[in-house]
BAKEVO-108179 format. One record per residue (C-alpha): x, y, z; residue number from 1; residue in one letter. Coordinates in Angstrom, 3 decimals. Example, Ala and Ser with C-alpha at 12.3 -4.5 7.8 and 13.67 -1.06 7.14 Angstrom:
BEGIN
+----------+----------+----------+-----+--------+
:       c1 :       c2 :       c3 : num : residu :
+----------+----------+----------+-----+--------+
:   12.300 :   -4.500 :    7.800 :   1 :      A :
:   13.670 :   -1.060 :    7.140 :   2 :      S :
+----------+----------+----------+-----+--------+
END
This chain:
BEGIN
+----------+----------+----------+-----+--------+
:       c1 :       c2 :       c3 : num : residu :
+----------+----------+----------+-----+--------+
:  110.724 :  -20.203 : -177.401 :   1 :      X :
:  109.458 :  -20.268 : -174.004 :   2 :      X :
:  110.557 :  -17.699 : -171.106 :   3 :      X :
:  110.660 :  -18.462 : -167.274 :   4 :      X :
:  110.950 :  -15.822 : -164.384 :   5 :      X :
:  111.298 :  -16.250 : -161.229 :   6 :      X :
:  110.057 :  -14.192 : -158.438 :   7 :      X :
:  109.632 :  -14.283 : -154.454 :   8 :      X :
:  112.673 :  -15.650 : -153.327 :   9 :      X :
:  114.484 :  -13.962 : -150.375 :  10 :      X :
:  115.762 :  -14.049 : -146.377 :  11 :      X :
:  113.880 :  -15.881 : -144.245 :  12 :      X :
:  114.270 :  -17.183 : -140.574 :  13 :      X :
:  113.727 :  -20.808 : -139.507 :  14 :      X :
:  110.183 :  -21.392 : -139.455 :  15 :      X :
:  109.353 :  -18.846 : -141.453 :  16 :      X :
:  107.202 :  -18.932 : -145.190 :  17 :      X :
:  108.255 :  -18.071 : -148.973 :  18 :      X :
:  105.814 :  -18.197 : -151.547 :  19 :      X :
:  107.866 :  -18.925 : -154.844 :  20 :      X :
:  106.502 :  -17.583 : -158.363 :  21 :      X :
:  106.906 :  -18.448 : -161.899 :  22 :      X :
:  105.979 :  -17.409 : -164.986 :  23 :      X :
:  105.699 :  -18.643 : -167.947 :  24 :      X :
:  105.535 :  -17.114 : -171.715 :  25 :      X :
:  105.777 :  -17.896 : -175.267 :  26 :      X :
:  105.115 :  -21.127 : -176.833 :  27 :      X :
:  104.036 :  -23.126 : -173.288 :  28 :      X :
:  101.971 :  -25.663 : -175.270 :  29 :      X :
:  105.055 :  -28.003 : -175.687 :  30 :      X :
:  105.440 :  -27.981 : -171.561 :  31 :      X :
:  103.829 :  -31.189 : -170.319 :  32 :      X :
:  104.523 :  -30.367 : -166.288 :  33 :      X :
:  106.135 :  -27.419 : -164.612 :  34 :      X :
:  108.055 :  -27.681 : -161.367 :  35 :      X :
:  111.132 :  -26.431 : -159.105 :  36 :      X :
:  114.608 :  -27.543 : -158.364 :  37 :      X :
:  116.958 :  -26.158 : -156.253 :  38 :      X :
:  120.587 :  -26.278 : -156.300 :  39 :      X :
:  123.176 :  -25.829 : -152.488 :  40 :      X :
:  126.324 :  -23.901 : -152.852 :  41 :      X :
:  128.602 :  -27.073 : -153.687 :  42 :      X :
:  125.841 :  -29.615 : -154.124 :  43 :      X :
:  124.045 :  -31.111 : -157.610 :  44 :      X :
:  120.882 :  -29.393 : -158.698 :  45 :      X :
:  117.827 :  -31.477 : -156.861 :  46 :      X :
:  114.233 :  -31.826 : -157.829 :  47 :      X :
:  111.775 :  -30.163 : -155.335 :  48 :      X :
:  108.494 :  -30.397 : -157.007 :  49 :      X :
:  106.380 :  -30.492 : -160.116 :  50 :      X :
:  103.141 :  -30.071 : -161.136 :  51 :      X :
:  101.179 :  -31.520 : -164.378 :  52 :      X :
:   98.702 :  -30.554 : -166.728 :  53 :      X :
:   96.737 :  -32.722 : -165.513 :  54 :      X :
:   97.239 :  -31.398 : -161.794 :  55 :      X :
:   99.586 :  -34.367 : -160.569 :  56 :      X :
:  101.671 :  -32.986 : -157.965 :  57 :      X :
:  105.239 :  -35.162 : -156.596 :  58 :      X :
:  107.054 :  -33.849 : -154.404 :  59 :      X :
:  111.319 :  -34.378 : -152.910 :  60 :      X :
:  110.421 :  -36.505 : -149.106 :  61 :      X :
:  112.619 :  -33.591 : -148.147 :  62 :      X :
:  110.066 :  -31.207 : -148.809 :  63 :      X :
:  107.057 :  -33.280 : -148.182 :  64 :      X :
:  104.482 :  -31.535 : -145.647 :  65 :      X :
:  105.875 :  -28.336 : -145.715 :  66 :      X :
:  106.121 :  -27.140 : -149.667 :  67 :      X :
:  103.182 :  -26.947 : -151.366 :  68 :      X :
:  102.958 :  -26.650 : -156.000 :  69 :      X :
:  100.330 :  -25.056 : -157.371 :  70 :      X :
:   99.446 :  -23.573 : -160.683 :  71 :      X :
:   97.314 :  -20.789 : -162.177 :  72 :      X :
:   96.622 :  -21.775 : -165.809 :  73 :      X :
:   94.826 :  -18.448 : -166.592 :  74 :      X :
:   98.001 :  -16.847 : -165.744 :  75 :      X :
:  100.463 :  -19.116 : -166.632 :  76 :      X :
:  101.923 :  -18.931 : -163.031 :  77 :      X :
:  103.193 :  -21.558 : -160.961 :  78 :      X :
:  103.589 :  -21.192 : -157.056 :  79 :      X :
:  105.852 :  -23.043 : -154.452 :  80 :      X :
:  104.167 :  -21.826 : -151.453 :  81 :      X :
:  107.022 :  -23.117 : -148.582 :  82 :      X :
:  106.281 :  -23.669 : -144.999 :  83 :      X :
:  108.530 :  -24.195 : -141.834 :  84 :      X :
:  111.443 :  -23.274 : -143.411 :  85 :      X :
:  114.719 :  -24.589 : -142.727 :  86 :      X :
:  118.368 :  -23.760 : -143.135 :  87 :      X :
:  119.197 :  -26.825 : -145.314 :  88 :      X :
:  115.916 :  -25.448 : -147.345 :  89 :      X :
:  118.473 :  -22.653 : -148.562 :  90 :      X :
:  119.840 :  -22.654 : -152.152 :  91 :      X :
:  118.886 :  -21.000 : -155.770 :  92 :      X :
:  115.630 :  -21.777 : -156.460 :  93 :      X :
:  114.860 :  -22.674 : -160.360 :  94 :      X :
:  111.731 :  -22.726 : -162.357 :  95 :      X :
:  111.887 :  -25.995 : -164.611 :  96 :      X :
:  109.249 :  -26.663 : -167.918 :  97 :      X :
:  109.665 :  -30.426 : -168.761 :  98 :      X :
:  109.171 :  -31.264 : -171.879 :  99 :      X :
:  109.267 :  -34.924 : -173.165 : 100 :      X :
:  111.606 :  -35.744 : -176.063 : 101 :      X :
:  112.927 :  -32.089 : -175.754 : 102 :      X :
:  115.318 :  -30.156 : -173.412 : 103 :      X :
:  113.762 :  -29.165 : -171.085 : 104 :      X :
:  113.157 :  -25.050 : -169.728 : 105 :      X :
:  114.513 :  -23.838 : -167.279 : 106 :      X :
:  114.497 :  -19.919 : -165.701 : 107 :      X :
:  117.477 :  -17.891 : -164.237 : 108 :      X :
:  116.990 :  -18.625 : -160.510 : 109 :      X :
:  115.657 :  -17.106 : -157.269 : 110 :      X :
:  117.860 :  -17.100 : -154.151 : 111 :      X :
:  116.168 :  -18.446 : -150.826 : 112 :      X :
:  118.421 :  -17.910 : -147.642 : 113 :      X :
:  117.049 :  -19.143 : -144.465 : 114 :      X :
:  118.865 :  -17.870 : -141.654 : 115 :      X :
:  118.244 :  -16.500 : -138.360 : 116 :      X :
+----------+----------+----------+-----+--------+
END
């Protein structure tokens, strides 16, 4: 079994920065790209970003330029470091672990509110 937690989320105002943590424990080795989604009060969960094992990065067009995924193998830790923050940027944050041909992991969410 593999655990996610979240960390970092917050209040923020416009313009402001969030850096996003996640870690990761138990069996990881079935994980083949870690990444965030986000879900809106009333809206569909949406991707954000994702990073591979092999360091591939994608990210939403909503979030490109300003969001940046990284990941500390050593620690198991992926970051969402976020940038000019925006009010539309605010929803639950969640940690995702895809796996292919699996279900895929997912953590308990951090809340981001950006808000002046």
């Amino acid at each position: 079994q593999v655990q996610l937690v979240e960390s970092g989320g917050g209040l923020v105002q416009p313009g402001g920065s969030l850096r996003l943590s996640c870690a990761a424990s138990g069996n990881i080795f079935s994980i083949y790209a870690m990444g965030w989604y986000r879900q809106a009060p009333g809206k569909q969960r949406e991707f954000v970003a994702k990073i591979t094992n092999s360091g591939y990065t994608d990210y939403a067009n909503s979030v490109k330029g300003r969001f940046t995924i990284s990941r500390d193998n050593a620690k198991n830790t992926v970051y969402l470091q976020m940038s000019s923050l925006k009010p539309e940027d605010t929803a639950v944050y969640y940690c995702n672990g895809g796996r292919i041909g699996s279900s895929d992991y997912w953590g308990q969410g951090t809340q981001v509110t950006v808000s002046s």
